[in-house]
Residue frames as a rotation matrix with the C-alpha (Angstrom) as fourth column:
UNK 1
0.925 0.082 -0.371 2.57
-0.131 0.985 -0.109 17.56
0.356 0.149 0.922 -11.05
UNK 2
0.163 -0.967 0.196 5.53
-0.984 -0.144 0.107 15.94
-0.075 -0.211 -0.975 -9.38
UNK 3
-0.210 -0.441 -0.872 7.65
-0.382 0.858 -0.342 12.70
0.900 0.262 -0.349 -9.02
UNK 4
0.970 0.242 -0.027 8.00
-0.032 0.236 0.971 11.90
0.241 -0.941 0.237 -5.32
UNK 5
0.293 -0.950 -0.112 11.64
0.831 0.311 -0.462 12.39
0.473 0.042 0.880 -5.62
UNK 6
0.889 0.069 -0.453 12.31
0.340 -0.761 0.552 14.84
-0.307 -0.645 -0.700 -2.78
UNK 7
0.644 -0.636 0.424 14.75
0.069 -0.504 -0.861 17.61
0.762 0.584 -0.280 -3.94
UNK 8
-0.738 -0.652 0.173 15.41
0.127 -0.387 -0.913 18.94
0.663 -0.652 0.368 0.07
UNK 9
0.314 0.776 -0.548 14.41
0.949 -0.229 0.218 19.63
0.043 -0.588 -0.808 3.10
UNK 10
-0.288 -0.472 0.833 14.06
-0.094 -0.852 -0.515 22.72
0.953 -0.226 0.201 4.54
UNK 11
-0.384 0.360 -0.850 13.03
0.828 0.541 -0.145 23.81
0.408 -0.760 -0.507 7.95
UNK 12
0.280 0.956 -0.088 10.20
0.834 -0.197 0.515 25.46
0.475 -0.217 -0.852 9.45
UNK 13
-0.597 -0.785 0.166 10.99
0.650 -0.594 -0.473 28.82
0.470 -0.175 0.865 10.53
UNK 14
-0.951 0.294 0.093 7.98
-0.290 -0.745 -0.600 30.84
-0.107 -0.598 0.794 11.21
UNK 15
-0.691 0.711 0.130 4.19
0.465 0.300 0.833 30.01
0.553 0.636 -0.538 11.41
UNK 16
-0.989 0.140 -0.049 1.80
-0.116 -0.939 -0.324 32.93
-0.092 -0.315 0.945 11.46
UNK 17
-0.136 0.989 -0.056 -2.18
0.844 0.086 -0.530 32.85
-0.519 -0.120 -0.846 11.59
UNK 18
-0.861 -0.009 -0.509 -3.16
-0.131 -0.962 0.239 35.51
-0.492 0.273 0.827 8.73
UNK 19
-0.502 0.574 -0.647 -6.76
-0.852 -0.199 0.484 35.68
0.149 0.794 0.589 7.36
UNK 20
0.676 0.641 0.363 -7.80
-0.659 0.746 -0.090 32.33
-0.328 -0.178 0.928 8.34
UNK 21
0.562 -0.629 -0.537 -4.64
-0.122 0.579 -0.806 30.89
0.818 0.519 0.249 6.51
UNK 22
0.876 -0.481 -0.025 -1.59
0.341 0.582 0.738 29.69
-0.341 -0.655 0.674 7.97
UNK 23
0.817 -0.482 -0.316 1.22
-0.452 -0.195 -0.871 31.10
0.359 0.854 -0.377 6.51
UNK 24
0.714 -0.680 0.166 4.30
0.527 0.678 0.512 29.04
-0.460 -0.278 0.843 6.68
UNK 25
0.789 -0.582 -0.198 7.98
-0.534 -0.488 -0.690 30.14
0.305 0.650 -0.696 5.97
UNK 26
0.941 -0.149 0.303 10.83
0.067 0.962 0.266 27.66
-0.331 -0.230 0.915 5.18
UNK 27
0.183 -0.901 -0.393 14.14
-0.848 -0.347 0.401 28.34
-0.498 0.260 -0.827 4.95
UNK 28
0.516 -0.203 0.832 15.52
0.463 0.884 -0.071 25.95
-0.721 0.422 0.550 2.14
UNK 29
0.218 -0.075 -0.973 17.61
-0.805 -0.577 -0.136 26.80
-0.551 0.813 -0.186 -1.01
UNK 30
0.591 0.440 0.676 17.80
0.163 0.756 -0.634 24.82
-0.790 0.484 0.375 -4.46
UNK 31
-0.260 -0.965 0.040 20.17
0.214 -0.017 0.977 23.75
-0.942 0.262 0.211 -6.82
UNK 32
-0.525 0.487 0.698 18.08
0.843 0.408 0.350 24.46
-0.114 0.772 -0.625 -9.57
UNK 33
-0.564 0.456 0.688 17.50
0.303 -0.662 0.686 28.13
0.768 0.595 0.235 -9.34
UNK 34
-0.889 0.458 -0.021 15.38
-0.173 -0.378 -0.910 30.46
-0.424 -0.805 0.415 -7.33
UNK 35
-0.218 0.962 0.165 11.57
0.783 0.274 -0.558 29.86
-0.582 0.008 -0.813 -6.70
UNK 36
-0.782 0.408 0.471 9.13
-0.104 -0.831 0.547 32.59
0.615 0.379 0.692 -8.32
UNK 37
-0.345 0.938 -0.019 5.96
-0.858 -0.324 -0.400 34.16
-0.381 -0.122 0.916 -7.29
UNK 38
0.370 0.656 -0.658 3.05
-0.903 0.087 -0.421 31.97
-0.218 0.750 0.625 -8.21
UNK 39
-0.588 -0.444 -0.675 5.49
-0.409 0.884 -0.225 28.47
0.697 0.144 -0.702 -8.31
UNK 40
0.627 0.595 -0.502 3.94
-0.397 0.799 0.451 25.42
0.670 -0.083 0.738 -7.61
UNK 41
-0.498 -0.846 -0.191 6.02
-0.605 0.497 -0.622 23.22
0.621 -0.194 -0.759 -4.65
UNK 42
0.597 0.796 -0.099 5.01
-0.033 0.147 0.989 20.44
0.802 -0.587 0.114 -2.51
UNK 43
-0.251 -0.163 0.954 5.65
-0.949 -0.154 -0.276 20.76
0.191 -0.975 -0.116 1.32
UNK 44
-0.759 -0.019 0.651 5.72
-0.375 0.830 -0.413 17.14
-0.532 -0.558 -0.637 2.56
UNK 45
-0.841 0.334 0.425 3.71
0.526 0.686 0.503 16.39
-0.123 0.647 -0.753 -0.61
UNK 46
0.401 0.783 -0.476 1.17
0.533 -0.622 -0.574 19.37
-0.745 -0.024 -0.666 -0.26
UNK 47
-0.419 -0.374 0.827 1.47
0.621 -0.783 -0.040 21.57
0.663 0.497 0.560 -3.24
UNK 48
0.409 0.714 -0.569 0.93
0.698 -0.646 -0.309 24.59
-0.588 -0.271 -0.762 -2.14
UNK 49
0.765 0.089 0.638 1.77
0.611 -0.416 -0.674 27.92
0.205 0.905 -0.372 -3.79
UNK 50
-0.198 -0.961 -0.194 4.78
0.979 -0.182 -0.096 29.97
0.057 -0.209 0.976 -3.45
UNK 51
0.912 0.350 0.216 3.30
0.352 -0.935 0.029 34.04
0.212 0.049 -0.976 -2.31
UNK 52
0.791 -0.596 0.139 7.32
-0.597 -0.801 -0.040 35.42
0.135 -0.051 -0.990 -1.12
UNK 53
0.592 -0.777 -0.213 10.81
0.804 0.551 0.224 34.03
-0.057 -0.304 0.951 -1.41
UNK 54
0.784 -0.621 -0.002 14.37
-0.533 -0.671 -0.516 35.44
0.319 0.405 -0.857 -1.10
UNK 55
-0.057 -0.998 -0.036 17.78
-0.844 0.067 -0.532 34.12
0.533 0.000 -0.846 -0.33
UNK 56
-0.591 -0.227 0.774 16.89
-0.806 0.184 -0.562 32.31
-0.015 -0.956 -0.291 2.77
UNK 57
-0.785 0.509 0.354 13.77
0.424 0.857 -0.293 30.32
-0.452 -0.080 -0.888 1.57
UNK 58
-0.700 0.639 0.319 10.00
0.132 -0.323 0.937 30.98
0.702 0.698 0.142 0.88
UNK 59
-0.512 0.808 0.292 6.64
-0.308 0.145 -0.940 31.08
-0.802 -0.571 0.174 2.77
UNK 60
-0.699 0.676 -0.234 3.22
0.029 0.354 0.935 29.54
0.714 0.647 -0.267 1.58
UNK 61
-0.575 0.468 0.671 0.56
-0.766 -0.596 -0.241 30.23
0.287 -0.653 0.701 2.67
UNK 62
-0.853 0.360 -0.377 -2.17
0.394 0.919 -0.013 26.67
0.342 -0.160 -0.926 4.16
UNK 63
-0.528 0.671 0.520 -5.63
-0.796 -0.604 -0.029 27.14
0.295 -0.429 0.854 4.21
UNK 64
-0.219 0.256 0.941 -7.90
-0.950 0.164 -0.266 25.85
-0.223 -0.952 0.208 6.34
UNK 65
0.672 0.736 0.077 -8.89
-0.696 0.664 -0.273 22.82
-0.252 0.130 0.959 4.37
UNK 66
0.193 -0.945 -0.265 -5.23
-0.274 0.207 -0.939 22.00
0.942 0.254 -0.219 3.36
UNK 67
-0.668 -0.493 0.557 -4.69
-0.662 0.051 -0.748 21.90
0.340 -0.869 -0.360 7.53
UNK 68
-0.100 0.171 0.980 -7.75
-0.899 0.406 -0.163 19.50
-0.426 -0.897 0.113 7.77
UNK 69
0.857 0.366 -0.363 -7.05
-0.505 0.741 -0.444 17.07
0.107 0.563 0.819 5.36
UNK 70
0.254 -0.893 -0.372 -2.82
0.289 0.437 -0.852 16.98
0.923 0.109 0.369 6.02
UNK 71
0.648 -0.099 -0.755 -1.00
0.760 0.033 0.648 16.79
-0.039 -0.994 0.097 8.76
UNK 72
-0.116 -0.479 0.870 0.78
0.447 -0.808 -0.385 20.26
0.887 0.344 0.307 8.04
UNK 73
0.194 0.547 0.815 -1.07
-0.242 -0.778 0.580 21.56
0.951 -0.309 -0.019 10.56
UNK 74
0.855 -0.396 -0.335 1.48
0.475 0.337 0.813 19.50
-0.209 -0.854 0.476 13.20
UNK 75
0.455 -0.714 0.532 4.11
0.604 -0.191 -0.773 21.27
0.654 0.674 0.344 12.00
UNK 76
0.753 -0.002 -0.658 6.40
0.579 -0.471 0.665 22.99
-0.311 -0.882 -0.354 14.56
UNK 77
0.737 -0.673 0.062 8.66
-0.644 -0.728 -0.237 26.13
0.205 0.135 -0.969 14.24
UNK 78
-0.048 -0.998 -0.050 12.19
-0.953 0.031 0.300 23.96
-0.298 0.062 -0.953 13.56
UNK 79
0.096 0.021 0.995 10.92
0.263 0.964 -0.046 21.23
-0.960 0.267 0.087 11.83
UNK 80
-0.556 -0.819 -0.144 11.56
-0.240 -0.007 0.971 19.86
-0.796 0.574 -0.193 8.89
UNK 81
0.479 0.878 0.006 9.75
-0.321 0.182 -0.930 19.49
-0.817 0.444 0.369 5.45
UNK 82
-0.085 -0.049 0.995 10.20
0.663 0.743 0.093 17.24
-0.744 0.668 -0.031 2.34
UNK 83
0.441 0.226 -0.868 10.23
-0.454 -0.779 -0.433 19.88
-0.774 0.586 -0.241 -0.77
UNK 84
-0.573 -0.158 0.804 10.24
0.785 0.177 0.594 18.79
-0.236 0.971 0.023 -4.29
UNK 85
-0.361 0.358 -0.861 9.30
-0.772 -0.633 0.061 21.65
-0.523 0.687 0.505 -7.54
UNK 86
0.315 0.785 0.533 7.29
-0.051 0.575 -0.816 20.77
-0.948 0.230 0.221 -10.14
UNK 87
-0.061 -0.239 0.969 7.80
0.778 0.597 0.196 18.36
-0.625 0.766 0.150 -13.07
UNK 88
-0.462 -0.334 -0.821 9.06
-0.598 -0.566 0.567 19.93
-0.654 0.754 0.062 -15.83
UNK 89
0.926 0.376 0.032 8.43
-0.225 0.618 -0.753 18.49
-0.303 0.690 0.657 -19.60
UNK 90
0.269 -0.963 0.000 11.03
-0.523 -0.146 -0.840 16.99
0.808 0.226 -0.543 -20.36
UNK 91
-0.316 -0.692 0.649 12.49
-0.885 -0.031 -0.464 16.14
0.342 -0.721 -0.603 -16.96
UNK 92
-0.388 0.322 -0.864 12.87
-0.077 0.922 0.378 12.30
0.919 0.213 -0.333 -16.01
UNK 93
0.167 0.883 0.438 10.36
-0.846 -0.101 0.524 10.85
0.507 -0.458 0.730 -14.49
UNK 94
-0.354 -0.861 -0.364 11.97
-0.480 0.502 -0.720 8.70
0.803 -0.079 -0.591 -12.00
UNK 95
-0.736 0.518 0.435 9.38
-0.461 0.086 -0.883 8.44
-0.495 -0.851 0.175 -8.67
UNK 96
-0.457 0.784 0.420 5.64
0.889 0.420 0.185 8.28
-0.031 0.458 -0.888 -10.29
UNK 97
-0.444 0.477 0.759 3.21
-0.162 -0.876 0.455 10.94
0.881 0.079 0.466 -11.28
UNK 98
-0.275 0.359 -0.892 1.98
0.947 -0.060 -0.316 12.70
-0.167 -0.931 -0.324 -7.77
UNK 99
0.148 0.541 0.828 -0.40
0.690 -0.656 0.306 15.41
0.709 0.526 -0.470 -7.74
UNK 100
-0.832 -0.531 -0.161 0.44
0.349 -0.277 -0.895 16.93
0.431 -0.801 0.416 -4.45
UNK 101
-0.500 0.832 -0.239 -2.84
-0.511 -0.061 0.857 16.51
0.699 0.551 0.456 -3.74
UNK 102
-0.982 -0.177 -0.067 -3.04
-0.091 0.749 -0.657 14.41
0.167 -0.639 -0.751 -0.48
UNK 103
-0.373 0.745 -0.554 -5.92
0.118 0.630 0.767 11.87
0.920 0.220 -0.323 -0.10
UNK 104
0.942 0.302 0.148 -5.95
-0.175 0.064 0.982 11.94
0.287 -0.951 0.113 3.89
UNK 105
-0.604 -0.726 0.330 -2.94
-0.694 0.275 -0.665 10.82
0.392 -0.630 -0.670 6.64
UNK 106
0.530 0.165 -0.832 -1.85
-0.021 0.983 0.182 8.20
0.848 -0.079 0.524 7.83
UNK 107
0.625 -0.443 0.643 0.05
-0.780 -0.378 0.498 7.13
0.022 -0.813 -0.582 11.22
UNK 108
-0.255 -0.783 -0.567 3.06
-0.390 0.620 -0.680 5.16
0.885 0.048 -0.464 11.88
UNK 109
0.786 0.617 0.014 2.62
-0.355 0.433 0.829 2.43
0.505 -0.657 0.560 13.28
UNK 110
0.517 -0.837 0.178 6.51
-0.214 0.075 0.974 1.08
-0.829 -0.541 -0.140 13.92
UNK 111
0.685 -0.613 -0.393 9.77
-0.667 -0.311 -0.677 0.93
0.293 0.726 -0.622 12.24
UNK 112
0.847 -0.377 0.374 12.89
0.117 0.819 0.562 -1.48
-0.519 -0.432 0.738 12.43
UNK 113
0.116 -0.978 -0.171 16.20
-0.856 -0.186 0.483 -1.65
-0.504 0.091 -0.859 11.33
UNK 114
0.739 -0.225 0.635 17.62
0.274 0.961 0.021 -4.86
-0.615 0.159 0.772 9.01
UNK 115
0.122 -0.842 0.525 20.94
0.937 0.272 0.218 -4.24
-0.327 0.466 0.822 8.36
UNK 116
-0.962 -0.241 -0.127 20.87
0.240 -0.970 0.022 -0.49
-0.129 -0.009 0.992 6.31
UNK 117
-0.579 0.707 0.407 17.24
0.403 -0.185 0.896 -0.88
0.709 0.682 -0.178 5.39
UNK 118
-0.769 0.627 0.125 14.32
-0.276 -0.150 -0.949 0.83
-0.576 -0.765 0.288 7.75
UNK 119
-0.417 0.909 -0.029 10.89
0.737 0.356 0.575 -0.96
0.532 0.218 -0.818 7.44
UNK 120
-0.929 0.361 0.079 7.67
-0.362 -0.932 0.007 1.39
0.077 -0.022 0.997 8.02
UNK 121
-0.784 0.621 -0.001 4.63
0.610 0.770 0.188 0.20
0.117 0.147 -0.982 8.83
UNK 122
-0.968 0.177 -0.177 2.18
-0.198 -0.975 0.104 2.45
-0.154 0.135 0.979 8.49
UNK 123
-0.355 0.874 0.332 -2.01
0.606 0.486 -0.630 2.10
-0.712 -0.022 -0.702 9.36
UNK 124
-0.963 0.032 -0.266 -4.11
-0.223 -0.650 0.727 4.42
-0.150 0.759 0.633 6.46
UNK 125
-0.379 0.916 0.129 -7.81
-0.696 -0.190 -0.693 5.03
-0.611 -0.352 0.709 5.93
UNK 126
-0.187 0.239 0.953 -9.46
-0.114 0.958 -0.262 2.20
-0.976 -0.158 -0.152 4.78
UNK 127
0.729 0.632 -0.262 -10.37
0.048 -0.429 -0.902 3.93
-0.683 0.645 -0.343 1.75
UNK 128
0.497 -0.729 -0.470 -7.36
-0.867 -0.400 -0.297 4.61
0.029 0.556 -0.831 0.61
UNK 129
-0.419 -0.655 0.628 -5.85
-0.495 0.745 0.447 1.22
-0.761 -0.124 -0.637 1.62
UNK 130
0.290 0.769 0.570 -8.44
0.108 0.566 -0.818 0.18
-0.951 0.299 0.081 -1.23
UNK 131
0.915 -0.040 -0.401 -7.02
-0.338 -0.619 -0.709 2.30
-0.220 0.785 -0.580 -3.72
UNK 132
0.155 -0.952 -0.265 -3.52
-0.984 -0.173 0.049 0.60
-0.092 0.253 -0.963 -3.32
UNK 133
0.834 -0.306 -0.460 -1.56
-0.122 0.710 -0.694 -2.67
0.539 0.635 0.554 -4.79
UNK 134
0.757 -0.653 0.019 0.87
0.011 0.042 0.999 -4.56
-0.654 -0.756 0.039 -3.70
UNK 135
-0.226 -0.913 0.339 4.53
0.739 0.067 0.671 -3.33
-0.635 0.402 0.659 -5.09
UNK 136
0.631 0.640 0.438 2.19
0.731 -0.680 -0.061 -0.13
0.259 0.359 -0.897 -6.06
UNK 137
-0.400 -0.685 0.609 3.39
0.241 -0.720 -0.651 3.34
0.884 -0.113 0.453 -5.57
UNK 138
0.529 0.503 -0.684 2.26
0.837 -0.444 0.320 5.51
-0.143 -0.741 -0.656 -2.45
UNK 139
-0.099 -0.723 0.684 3.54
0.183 -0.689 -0.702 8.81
0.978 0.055 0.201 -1.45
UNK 140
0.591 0.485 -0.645 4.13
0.762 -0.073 0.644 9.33
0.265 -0.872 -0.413 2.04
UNK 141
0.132 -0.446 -0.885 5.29
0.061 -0.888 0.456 12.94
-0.989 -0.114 -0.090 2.94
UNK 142
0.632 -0.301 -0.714 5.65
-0.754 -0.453 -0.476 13.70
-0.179 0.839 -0.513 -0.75
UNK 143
-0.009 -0.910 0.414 7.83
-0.838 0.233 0.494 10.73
-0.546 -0.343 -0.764 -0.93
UNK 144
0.051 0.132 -0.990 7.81
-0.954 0.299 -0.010 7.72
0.295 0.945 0.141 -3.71
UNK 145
-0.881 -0.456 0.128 8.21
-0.464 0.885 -0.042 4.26
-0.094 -0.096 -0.991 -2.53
UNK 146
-0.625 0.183 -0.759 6.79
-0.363 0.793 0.490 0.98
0.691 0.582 -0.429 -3.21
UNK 147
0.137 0.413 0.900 4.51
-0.990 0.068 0.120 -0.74
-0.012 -0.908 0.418 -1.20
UNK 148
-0.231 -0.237 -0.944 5.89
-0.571 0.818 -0.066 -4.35
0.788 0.524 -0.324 0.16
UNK 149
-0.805 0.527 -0.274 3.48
0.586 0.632 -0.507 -5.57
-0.094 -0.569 -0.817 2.56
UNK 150
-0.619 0.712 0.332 -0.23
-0.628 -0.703 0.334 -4.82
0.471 -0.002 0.882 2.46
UNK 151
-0.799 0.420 -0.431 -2.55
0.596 0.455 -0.662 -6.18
-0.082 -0.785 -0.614 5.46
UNK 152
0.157 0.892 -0.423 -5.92
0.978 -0.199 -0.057 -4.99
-0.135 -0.405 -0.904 5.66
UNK 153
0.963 0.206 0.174 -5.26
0.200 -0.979 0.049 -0.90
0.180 -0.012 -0.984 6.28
UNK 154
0.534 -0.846 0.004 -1.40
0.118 0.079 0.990 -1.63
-0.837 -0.528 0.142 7.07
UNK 155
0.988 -0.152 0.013 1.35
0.059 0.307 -0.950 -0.72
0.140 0.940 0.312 4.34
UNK 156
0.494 -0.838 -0.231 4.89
0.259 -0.112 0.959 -1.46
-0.830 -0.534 0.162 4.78
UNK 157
0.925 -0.333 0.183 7.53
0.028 -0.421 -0.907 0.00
0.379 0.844 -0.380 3.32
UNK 158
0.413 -0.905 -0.105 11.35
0.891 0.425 -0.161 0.03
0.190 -0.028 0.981 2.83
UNK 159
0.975 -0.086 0.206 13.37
0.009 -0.906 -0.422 2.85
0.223 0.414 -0.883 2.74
UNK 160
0.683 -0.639 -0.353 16.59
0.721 0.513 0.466 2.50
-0.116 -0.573 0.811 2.07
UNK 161
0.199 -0.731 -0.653 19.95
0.938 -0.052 0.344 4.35
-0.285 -0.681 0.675 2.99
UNK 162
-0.785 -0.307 0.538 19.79
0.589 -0.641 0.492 7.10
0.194 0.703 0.684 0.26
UNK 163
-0.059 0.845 0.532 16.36
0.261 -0.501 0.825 7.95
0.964 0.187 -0.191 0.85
UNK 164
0.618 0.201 -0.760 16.85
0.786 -0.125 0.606 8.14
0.027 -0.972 -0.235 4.74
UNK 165
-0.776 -0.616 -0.136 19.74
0.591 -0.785 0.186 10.93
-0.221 0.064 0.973 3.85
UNK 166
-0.914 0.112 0.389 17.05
0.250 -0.599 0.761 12.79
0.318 0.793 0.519 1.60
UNK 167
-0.060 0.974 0.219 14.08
-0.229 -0.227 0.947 12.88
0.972 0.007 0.236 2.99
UNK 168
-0.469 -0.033 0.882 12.59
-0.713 -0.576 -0.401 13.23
0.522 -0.817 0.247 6.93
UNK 169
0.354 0.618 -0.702 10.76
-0.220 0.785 0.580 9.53
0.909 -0.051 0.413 6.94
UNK 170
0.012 -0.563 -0.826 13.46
0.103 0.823 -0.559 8.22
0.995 -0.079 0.068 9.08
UNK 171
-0.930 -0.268 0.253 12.85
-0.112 -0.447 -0.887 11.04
0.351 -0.853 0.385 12.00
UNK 172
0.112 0.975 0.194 8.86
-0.812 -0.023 0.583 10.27
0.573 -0.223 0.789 12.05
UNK 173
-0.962 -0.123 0.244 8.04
-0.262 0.672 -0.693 8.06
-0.079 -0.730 -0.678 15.25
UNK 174
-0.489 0.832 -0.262 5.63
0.708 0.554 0.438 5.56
0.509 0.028 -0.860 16.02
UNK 175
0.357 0.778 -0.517 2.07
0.659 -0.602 -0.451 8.26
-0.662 -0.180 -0.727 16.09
UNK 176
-0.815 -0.210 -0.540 3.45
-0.173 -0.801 0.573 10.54
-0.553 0.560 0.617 14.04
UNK 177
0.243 0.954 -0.174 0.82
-0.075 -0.160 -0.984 11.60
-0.967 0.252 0.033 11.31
UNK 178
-0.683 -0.715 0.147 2.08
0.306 -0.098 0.947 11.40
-0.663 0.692 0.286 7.53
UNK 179
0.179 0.692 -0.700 0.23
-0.756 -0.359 -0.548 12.85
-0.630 0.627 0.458 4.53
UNK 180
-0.382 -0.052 0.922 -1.03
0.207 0.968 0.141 9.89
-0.901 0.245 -0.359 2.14
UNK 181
0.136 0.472 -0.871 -1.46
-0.894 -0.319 -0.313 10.76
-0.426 0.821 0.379 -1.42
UNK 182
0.152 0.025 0.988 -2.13
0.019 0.999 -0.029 7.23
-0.988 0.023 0.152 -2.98
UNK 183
-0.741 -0.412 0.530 -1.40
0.479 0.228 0.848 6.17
-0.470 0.882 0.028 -7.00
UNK 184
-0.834 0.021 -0.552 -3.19
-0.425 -0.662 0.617 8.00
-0.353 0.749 0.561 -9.81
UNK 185
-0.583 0.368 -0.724 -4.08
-0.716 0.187 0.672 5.96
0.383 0.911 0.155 -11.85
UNK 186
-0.852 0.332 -0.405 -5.32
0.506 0.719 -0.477 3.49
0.133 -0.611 -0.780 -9.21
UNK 187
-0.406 0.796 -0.449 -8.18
-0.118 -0.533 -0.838 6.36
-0.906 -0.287 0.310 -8.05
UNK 188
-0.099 0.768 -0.633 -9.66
-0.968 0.073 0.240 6.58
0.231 0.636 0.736 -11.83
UNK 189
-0.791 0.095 -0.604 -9.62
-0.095 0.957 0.275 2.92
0.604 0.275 -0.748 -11.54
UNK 190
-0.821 0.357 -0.446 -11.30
0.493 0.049 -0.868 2.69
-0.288 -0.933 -0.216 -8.45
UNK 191
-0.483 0.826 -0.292 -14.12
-0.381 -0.498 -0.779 5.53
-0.789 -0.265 0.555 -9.44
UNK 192
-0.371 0.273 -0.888 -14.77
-0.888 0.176 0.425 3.80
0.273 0.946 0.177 -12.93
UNK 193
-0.622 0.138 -0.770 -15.68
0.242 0.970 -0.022 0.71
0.744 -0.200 -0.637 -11.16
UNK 194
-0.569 0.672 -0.474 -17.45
0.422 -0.256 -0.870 2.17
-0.706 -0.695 -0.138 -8.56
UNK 195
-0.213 0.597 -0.773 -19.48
-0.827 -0.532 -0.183 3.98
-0.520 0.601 0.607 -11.00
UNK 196
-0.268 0.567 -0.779 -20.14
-0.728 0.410 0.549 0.81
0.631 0.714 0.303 -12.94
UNK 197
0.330 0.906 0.267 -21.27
-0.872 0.184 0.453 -0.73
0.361 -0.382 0.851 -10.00
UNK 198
0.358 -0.565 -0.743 -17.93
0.294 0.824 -0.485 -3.21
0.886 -0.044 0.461 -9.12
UNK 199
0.968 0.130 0.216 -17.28
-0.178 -0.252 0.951 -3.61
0.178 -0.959 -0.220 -5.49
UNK 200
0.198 -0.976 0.088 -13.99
-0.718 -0.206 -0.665 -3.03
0.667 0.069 -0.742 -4.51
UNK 201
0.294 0.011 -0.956 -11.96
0.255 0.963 0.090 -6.36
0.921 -0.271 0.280 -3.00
């Protein structure tokens, strides 16, 4: 479980084809302690497992269904990735609950400037545009924010000056792919109604 409150980035260092997997390795390091074996983290909102760290960073490994549901699998050797650890008990819960789980990806559609803020518009499978609310959460890249505009399959979003330091939103261009992991508690909603037979608006 996480927040959407991105700890760091790191950046992409090596990606290797092993077994059918992918194995990724990210230089990054954390104020909060070295990774373990067997640690949960999400990569642009993918958990995925930690299999080797040391000084320099980690690696995870991405299998094949992980590369065709996110857009991990655009990843290039010196890019950059969103990395948050997982919720503690105890530890505030400042973003929303996010499973690193991702629903599907979305693409940017365009972006603007107003003053320090960057708007985000952003198109997303219908499905999932069902599942969301306006002033709802989203995660996009592992990333918490609010939706304030919803249009049909369109969600905009803010992001302002702090979060463009912290997190890689601000370097994604119009096509880029993003990984969309919509609200919790919104999906049970959604399948409990569908299951009793209430068509979504």
């Amino acid at each position: 479980m996480f927040t959407g409150l991105i700890q760091t980035t790191g950046r992409i260092t090596r990606l290797h084809p092993e077994g059918g997997l992918i194995r990724m390795e990210i230089a990054a390091s954390f104020n909060d302690g070295p990774l373990a074996p067997g640690e949960s983290i999400a990569v642009d909102g993918v958990c995925l497992t930690v299999t080797r760290f040391d000084s320099q960073g980690f690696a995870v490994d991405i299998s094949p269904e992980t590369l065709r549901v996110t857009s991990l699998g655009d990843r290039k050797i010196g890019g950059e990735a969103n990395l948050e650890r997982a919720l503690r008990v105890g530890d505030r819960l400042g973003g929303h609950l996010v499973q690193g789980h991702v629903d599907g990806t979305g693409e940017v559609l365009s972006k603007h400037q107003n003053g320090e803020t960057l708007f985000m518009d952003i198109r997303i499978p219908p499905e999932l545009a069902a599942q969301c609310i306006l002033k709802g959460g989203v995660a996009v890249d592992g990333v918490s924010l609010t939706i304030n505009r919803l249009e049909g399959s369109i969600i905009g979003l803010a992001l302002i000056p702090h979060t463009l330091r912290m997190v890689t939103l601000g370097r994604r261009a119009p096509g880029d792919r993003v990984n969309i992991e919509t609200d919790m508690i919104g999906k049970y909603v959604a399948a409990q109604l569908a299951a009793a037979g209430v068509k979504s608006p």
